[in-house]
Structures are given as structure tokens and as C-alpha cells.
C-alpha positions as CSV (number, residue, x, y, z in Angstrom):
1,X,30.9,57.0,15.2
2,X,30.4,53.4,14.3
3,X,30.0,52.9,17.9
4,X,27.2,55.2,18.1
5,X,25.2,53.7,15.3
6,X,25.2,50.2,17.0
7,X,24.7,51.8,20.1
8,X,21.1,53.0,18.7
9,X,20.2,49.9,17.1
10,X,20.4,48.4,20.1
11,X,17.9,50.7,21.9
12,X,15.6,50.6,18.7
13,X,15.3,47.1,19.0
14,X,14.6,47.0,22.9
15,X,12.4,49.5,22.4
16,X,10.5,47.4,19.3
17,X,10.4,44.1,21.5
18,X,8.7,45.5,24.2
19,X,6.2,47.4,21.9
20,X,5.5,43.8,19.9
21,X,4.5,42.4,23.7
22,X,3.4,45.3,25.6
23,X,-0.4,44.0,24.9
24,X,0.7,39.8,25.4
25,X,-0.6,37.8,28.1
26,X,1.2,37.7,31.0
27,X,1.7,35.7,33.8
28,X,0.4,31.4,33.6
29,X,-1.7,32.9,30.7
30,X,1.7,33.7,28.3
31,X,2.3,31.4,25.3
32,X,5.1,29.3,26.6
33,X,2.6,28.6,29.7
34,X,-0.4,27.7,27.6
35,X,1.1,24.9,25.1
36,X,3.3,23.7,28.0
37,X,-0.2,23.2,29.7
38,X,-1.6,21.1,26.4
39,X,1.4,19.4,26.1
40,X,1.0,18.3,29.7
41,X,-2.6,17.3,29.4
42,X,-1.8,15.6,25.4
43,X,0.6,13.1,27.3
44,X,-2.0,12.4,30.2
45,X,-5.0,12.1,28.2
46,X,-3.5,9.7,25.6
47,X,-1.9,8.1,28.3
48,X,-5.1,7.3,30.3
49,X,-6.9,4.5,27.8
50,X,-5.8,1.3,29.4
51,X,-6.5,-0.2,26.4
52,X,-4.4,2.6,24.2
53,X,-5.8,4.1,20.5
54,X,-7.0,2.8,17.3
55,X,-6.8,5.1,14.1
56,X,-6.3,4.8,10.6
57,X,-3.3,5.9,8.6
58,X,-4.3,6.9,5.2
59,X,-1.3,7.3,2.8
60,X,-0.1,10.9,1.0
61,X,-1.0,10.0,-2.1
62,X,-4.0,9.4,-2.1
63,X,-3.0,6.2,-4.2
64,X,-3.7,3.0,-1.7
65,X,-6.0,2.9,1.3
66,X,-5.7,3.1,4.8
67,X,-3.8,0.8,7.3
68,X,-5.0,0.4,10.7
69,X,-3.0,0.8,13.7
70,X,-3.2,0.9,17.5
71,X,-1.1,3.0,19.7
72,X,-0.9,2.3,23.3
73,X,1.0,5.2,25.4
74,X,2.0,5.6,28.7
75,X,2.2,9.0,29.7
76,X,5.6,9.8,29.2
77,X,7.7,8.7,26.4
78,X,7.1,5.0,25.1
79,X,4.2,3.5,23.1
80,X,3.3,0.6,21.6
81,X,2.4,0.4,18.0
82,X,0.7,-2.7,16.4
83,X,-1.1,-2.8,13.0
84,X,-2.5,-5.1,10.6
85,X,1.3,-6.3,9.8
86,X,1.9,-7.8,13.4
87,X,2.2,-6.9,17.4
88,X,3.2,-4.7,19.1
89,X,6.9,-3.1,18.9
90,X,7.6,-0.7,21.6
91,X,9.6,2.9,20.6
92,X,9.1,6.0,21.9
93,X,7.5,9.4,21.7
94,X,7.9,13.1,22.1
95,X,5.0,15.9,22.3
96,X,6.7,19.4,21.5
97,X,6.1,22.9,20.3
98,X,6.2,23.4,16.6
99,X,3.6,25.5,14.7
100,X,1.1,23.9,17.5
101,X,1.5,20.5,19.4
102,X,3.3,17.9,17.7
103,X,3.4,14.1,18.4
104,X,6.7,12.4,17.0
105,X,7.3,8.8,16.7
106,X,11.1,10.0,17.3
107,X,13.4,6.4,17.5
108,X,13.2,3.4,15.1
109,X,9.6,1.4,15.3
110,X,8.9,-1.4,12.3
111,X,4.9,-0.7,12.5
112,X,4.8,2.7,11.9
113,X,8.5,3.0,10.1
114,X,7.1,0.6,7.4
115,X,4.9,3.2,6.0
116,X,6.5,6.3,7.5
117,X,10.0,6.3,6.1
118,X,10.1,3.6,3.2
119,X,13.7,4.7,1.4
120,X,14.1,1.5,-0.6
121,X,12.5,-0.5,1.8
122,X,9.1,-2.8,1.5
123,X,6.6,-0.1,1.2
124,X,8.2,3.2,-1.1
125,X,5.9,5.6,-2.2
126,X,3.2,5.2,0.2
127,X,4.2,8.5,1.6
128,X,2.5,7.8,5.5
129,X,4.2,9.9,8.3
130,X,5.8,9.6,11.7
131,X,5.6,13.3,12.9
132,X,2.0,14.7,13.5
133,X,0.4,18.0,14.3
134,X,-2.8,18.2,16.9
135,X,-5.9,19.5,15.2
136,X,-8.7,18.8,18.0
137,X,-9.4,16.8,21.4
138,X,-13.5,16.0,21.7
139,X,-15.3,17.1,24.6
140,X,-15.7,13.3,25.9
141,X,-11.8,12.9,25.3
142,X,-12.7,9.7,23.5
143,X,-11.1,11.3,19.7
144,X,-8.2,13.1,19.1
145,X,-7.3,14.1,15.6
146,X,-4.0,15.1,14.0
147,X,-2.9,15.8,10.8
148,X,0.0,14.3,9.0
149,X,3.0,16.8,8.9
150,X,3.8,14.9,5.6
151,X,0.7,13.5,4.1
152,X,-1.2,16.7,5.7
153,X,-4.0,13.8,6.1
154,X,-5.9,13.4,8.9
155,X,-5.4,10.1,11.3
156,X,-8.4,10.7,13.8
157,X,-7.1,8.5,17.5
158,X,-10.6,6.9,19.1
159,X,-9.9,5.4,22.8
160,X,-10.1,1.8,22.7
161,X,-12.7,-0.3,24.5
162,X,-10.9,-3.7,24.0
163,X,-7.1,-4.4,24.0
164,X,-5.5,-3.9,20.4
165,X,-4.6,-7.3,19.6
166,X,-8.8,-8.4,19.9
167,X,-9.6,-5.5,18.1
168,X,-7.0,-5.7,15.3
169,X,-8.0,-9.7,15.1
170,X,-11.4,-8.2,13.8
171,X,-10.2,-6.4,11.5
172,X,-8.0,-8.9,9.9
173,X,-10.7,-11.5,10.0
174,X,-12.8,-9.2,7.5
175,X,-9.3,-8.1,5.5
176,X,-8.4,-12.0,4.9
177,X,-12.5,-13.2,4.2
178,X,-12.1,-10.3,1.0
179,X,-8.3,-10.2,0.7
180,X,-7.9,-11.1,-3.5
181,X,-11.6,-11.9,-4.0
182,X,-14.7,-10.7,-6.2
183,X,-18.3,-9.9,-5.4
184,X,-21.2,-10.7,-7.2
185,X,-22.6,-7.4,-9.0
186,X,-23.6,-4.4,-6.5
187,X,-26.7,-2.9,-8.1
188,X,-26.4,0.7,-6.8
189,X,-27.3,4.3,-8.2
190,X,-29.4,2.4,-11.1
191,X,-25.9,0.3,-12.3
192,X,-24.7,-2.3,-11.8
193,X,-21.0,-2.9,-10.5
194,X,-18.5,-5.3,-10.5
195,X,-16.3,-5.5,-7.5
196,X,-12.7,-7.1,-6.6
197,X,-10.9,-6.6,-3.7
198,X,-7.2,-5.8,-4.0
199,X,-6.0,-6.4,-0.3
200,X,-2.6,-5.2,-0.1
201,X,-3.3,-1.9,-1.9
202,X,-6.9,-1.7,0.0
203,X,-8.7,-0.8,-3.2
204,X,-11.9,-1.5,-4.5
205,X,-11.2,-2.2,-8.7
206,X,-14.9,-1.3,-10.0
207,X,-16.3,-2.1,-13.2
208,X,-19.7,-0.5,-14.4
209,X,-20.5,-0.2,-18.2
210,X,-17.4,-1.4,-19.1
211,X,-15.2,0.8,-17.7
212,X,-12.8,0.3,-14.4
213,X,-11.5,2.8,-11.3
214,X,-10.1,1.9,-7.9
215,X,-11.6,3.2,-5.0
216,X,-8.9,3.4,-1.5
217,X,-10.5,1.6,1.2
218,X,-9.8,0.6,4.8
219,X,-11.3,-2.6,6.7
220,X,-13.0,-2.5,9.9
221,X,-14.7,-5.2,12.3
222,X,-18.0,-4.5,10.6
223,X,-16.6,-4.4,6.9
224,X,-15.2,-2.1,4.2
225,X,-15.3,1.8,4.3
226,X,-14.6,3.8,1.3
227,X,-12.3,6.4,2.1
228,X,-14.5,9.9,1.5
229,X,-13.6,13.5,1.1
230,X,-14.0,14.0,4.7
231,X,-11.1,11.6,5.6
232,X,-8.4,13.4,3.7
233,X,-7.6,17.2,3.6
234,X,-9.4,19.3,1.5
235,X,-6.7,19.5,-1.4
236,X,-6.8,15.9,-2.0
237,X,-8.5,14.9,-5.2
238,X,-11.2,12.7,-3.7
239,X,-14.7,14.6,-4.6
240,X,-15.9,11.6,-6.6
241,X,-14.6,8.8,-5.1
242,X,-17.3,5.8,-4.5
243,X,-19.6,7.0,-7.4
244,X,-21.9,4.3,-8.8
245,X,-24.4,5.5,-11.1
246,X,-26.4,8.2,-9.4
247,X,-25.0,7.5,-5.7
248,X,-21.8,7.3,-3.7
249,X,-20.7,3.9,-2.1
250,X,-19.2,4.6,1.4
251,X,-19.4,1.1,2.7
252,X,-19.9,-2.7,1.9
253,X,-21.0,-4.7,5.8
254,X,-19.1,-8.3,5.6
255,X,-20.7,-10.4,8.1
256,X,-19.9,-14.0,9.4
257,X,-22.3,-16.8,9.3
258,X,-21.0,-20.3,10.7
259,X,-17.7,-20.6,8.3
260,X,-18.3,-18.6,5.5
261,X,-18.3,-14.6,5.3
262,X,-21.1,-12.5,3.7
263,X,-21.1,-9.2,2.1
264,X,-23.9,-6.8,2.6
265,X,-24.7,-3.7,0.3
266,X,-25.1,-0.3,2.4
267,X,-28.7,-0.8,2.4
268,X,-28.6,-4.3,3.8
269,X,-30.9,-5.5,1.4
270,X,-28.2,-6.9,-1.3
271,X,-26.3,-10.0,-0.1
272,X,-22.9,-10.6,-2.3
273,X,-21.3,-13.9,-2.5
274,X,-17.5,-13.5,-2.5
275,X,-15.9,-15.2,-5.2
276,X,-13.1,-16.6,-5.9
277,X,-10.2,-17.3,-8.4
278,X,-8.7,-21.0,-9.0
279,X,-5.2,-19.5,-9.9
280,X,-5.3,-17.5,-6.2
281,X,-1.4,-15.9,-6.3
282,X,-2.2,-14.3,-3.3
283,X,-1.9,-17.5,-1.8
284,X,0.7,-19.6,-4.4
285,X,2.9,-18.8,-6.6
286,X,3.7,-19.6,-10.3
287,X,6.2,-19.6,-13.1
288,X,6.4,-18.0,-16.0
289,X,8.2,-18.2,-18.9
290,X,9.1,-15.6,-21.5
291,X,11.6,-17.2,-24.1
292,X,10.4,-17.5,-27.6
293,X,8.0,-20.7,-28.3
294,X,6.9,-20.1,-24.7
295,X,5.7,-16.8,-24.9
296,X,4.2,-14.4,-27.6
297,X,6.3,-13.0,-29.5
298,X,5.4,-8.9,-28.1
299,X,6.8,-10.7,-24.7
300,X,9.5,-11.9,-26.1
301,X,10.1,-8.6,-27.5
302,X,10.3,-6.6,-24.4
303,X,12.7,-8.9,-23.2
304,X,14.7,-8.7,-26.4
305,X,15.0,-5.1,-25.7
306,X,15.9,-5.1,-22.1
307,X,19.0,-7.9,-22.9
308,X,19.7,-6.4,-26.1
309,X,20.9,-8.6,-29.0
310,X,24.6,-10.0,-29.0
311,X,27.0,-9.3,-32.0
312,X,26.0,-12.2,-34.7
313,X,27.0,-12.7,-38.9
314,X,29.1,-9.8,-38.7
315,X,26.1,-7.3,-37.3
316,X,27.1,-5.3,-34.3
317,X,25.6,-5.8,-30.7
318,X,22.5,-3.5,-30.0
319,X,22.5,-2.7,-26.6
320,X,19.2,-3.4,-24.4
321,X,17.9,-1.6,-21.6
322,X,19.4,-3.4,-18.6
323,X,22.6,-1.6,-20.0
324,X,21.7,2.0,-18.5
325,X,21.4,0.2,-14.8
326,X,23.2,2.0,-12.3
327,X,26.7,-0.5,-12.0
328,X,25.9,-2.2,-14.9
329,X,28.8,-5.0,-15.6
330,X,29.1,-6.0,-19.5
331,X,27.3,-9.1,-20.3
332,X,24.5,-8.5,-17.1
333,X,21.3,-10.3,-18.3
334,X,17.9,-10.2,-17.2
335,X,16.5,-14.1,-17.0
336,X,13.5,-15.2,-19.5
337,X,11.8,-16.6,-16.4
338,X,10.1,-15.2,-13.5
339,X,8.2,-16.4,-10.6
340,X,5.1,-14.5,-9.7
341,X,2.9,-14.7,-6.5
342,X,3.0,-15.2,-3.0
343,X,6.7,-15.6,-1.7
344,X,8.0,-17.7,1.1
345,X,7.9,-14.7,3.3
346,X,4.4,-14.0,2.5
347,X,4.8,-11.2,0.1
348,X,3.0,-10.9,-3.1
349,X,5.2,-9.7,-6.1
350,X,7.0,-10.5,-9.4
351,X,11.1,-11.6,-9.2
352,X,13.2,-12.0,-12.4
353,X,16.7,-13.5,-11.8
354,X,19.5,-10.6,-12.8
355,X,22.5,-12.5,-14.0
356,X,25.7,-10.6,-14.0
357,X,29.4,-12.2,-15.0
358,X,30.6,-12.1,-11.2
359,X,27.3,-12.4,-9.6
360,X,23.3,-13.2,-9.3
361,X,20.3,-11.5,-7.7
362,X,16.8,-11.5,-7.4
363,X,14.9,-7.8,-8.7
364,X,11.6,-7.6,-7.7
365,X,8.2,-5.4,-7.6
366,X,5.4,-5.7,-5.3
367,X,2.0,-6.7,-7.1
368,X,-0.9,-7.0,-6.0
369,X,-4.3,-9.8,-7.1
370,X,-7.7,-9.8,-7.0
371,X,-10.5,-12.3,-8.6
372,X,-12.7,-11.5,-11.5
373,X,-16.4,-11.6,-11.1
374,X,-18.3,-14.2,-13.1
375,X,-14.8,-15.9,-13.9
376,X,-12.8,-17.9,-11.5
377,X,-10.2,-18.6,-14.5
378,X,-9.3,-15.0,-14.1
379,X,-7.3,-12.7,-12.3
380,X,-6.5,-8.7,-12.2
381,X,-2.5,-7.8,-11.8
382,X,-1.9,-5.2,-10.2
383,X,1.7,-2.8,-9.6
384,X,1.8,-1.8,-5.6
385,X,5.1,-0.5,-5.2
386,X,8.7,-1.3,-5.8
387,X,10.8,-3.4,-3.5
388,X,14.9,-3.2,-1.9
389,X,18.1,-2.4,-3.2
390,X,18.1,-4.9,-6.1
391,X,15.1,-3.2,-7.9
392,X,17.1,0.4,-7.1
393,X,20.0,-0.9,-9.1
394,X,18.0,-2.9,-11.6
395,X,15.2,-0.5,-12.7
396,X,15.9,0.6,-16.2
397,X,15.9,-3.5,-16.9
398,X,12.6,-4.4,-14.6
399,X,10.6,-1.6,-15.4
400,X,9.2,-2.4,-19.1
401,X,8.4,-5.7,-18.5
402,X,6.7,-4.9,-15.2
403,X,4.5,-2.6,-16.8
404,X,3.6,-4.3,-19.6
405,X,2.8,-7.3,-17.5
406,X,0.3,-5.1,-15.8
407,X,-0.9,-3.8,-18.7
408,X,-1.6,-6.8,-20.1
409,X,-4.1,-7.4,-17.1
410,X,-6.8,-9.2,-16.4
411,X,-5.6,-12.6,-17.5
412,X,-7.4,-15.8,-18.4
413,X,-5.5,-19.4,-17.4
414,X,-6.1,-21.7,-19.3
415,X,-5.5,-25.5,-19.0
416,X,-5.2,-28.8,-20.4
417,X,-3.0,-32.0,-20.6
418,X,-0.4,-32.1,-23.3
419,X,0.6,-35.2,-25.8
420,X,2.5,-36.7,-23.2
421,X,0.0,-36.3,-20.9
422,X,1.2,-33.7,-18.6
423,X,-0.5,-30.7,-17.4
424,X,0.0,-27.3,-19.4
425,X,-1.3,-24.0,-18.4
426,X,-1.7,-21.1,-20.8
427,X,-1.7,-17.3,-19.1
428,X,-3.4,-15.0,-21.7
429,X,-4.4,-11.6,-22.2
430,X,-8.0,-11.0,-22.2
431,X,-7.8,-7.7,-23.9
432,X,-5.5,-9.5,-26.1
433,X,-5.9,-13.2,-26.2
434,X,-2.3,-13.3,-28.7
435,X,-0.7,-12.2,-25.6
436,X,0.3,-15.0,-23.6
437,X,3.1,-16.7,-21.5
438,X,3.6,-20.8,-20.4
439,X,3.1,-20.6,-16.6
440,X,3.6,-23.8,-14.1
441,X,0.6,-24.5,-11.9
442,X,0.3,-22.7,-8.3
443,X,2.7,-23.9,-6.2
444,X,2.2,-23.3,-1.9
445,X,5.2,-21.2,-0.6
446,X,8.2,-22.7,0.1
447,X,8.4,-25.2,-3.0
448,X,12.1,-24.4,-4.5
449,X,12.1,-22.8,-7.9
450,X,13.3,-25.6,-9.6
451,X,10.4,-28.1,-8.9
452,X,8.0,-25.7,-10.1
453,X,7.1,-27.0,-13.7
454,X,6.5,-25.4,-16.9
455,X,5.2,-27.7,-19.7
């Protein structure tokens, strides 16, 4: 009988299949036919630009701006990718059938990987994406746009005219003439707005009456471009993004004239001087100390309750923070010193020295610094995103000071020439001047730790 049953089930479903595609196309017009078609034509058309792709990759989040890359493809399975980081690195590609045309980056490429699949690597949490889906190819075949599988933001291809090295060089031209600085105020929508430029995060930090929000950004050959509703999918939180007053800023023209760069308001009628900061950490680095006498005393607090106190006059030990750290070893300290700036491998960030009984390492965070307007004796701090292995297994000891360092921010440096007649410099809270660290001067890259002096 059981036979029987199956037997029927069978023929039911026969029957139902050819029901659900009695009224399908048939023939080179069926669904397999058609996207093998696109997919055929995707890899010619984007391998037809001599010159390859530019586009810009703007981050899930919604957090940072956007990161310009070229793709050049050949029209079967390699590309190259180059960005803002550096040249080309060549990888390949696949275009297949899932939910609509996809383009995967599908073997390992630093460009793209660096933003695509950050797990514990330079650049977690900017969410980017290595696996797209085709939205629309424009009549002229000069844009193609896809939208991120992960990020589900758009990254809009336009066929190059010039090869991507020359039209990335523009780019970073502008990028480097604004990287860290300030503008003189932007009168716009009946304000007036103060303006630095964090360059590594690609935001605009904007001050009107007082009060302060970051605007993503992306830099092209002609300048800045706020990132707008339109560039991002229509779930993103982005409706207000650029408001000044009573209008919307969507870009800031930065033009060259002999040496020196100038920055244009939209209407071309304001002309900005870019300012800068004497204590530039996007180009040096300092040190700072945090032990007590050299640092105020809600400083030396935080680290007090990282390291914890040690077992003294017959009190008990008080554990600190650094003690919940995945691995922790008894005795593991966090040091009362830090270096902060521009590394020798051209990164910008903040590294403390984790000392543990059968070994030392340097924990770090990615920051970010821009000028103040008005004040070259100041500078805005800013968190980017966390960095390697060492900050994985250090994060319960790293992460209060971090953040109240960044709270802390902007900072005013002071300076002046002690008794003995050497140079002192004073890093101070200017929300709250009684918050304050001994820092060295700014060292370039490259000068060891130890010559770096704090008096």
C-alpha cells in the first residue's frame, strides 16, 4: 500500500512542475538563457574600458566616509584593484547567478580585503563588502551600479578616461592638501560653521552655535563631496546629513594655486584658508605620560583602575580592569605611558605597552586628528577603529582610557621652558583645563621611544 502512496506523490508532483512552467518562456528566451546572456555581456562590458573603473565604496555603517577605488577587469576572471592605500594588486573575479547578477571579489586582494573582511585586522568595523549585486547598466555603458550584498550601499562603477594611477594621484593630492586640517568659517544657510577635516575617517567635524556633528565625506580631483541620501540605500539614517543653518552642504571645491591649495564654498564665492595645527600628530608623534605628578589626578585614576591597586599595610589587592582580559597572567600591567600619533608605518593611533610576567606587547587603537579653527595650539582626537590581535586580547584594559582620552577632546598644548631650561609641553582639556597629561614634543617617525622626551 505504502508503495502506492509514493507512487502518487510522484505523479502529483510531475504533474505540479509542469503546471508551475506550462506558461514560462521557452526556448533562448528561458531564465537560465537570459542571465547567462547578462552575465556574458557584465564580463564584456566591464572588461572593455582600457583604462578599467573608478567608484566609491562607502562603508555599512554609515559611520566613516567613502574610499575610492579603481577596478581594472579583463573579461574573464582577474582584475586589478588600487585605492587610495596603494597600487594595484591583481586577484580575481567571478559573475554568477544569485538573486540577480553577482560580482565577487572571490580570492584574497589587500585593496579591497582591507575594508571588506577586517576580522581583527587594520580596518574592523568599517563593514565595506567584497560580494555585490547588479542594480543597473546606463544606456551609454559608461555607469554601472551595484549594491553591496553586505552594506546594501550602492558603489556606482563610471568607465575611466585616464589610467587609475593619474586619476587616483588627483585624488590624493586634494586628500593630503585637507588631510588633519581646519577651514576658516563656511557662512552657509545664515550660520556660520566651523570645519576640520578628519582624513582617515573622511569626516567633516562641524561646529555651528556651539555644537558639533561629523559629516562622512569622500574626496575627488575637484574637492570634497558630502555623502547625501542618494548615495546610500534608503534605510540608512542620512536625511539630514550636511545641514548648515537653513541649507544642506553637499560639497567644498579645493583648488591649487602655485604651491598652496584653496577651498571654495559651493557657491564659489567664499574662499577658505586651510589651517593648520603646530602639534600635527598626523604627521609626528608624541609621548604622553600618565603617572601621578605628570598627569591629573582623573588620569591617573583611570589607570589606577585598569592596574588595580597591589596588597599594601595589611589591605587586600583590589583588582583592576586589565584582570578580566581574555589570558590574563597575574601581575599583567598596563604601562603609565603611551605614545600617540603617527607610527613608523604611517598609521595614526594610540599604543600603551602591556607588561605581563613572561612577556611584553604593544595594544593599540586607531585615532584619528584634525586642526581647530582659529587655534593652531589645538587639536580634535578622534577613535577610528580598533587595531590586531593585541587590542583583541587587551580590550577590557585599553578601552577606558581610550575613551576617556577621546572624551577629553579637543586639547590645548601648551609650552614653555622649565627651571632648568628645558622645553615642557602641557596637553590639557579644553572642556576641562584640570585635565591634563606631560607630553614630549612631536617627534618625525622613526625616532625610538626612548629619545622622545618628557620634561
Amino acid at each position: 500500500m505504502r508503495l502506492y502512496y509514493i507512487l502518487a506523490f510522484a505523479a502529483l508532483s510531475l504533474f505540479s512542475s509542469c503546471q508551475l512552467y506550462e506558461d514560462a518562456p521557452t526556448g533562448m528566451g528561458r531564465p537560465g538563457v537570459v542571465l547567462d546572456d547578462e552575465i556574458l555581456s557584465l564580463y564584456k562590458l566591464l572588461g572593455s574600458s582600457p583604462h578599467g573603473w573608478r567608484g566609491v565604496m562607502i562603508p555599512g555603517s554609515y559611520q566613516y566616509g567613502g574610499i575610492n577605488f579603481c577596478f581594472k577587469f579583463d573579461d574573464k576572471t582577474m582584475v586589478d584593484v588600487s585605492s587610495e592605500d596603494g597600487g594595484a594588486v591583481r586577484s580575481t573575479y567571478t559573475l554568477s547567478q544569485s538573486d540577480g547578477v553577482r560580482l565577487t571579489f572571490d580570492s584574497s586582494n589587500s585593496r579591497i580585503g582591507r575594508y571588506a573582511s577586517p576580522d581583527y585586522t587594520l580596518l574592523q568595523g568599517l563593514e565595506g563588502d567584497f560580494e555585490l549585486r547588479l542594480e543597473s547598466i546606463s544606456p551609454d555603458g559608461k555607469q554601472v551600479v551595484f549594491t553591496g550584498i553586505y552594506s546594501k550601499n550602492k558603489l556606482v562603477l563610471t568607465r575611466l578616461d585616464e589610467e587609475p594611477e593619474e586619476y587616483l594621484a588627483k585624488v590624493k593630492a586634494v586628500r593630503d592638501a585637507l588631510y588633519g586640517k581646519a577651514l576658516s568659517p563656511l557662512k552657509l544657510g545664515g550660520k556660520e560653521a566651523n570645519i576640520s577635516v578628519f582624513g582617515l575617517a573622511r569626516q567633516l567635524h562641524v561646529t555651528v552655535d556651539g555644537v558639533s556633528k561629523l559629516m562622512p565625506i569622500y574626496f575627488t580631483p575637484e574637492g570634497v563631496n558630502v555623502i547625501a541620501p542618494d548615495d546610500v540605500m534608503d534605510d540608512k539614517p542620512a536625511e539630514r546629513v550636511g545641514q548648515i543653518g537653513t541649507e544642506i552642504l553637499r560639497s567644498l571645491q579645493v583648488k591649487k594655486e602655485g604651491d598652496a591649495y584653496k577651498v571654495l564654498a559651493p557657491d564659489g564665492t567664499q574662499q577658505l584658508d586651510i589651517q593648520e595645527t603646530f602639534y600635527d600628530l598626523t604627521q609626528g608623534k608624541i609621548k604622553m605620560y600618565f603617572y601621578e605628578g605628570w598627569a591629573s589626578k582623573d588620569f591617573v585614576d583611570v589607570l589606577t583602575s585598569i592596574n588595580g591597586t597591589p596588597a599594601s599595610e595589611g589591605k587586600e589587592a583590589i583588582p583592576g580592569l586589565i584582570s578580566r582580559d581574555r589570558w590574563y597572567q597575574a601581575g599583567t600591567t598596563l604601562s603609565e605611558f603611551a605614545y600617540m600619533g603617527r607610527t613608523d608605518g604611517g598609521d595614526t593611533k594610540v599604543s600603551f605597552q602591556v607588561f605581563a610576567p613572561t612577556s611584553q606587547a604593544w595594544a593599540s587603537y586607531y585615532l584619528d586628528f584634525a586642526a581647530v579653527t582659529g587655534d593652531p595650539n589645538q587639536l580634535l582626537v578622534k577613535k577610528f577603529v580598533r587595531v590586531g590581535y593585541d587590542w583583541y586580547l587587551h580590550q577590557q584594559a585599553l578601552s577606558p582610557i581610550i575613551d576617556y582620552l577621546v572624551e577629553k577632546s579637543p586639547y590645548r598644548f601648551k609650552y614653555w621652558t622649565n627651571s632648568a631650561g628645558k622645553p615642557t609641553v602641557e596637553m590639557s582639556s579644553v572642556k576641562d583645563p584640570n585635565s591634563y597629561m606631560k607630553t614630549s614634543l612631536v617627534y618625525t617617525p622613526g625616532t625610538p621611544l626612548d629619545e622622545m622626551v618628557v620634561n
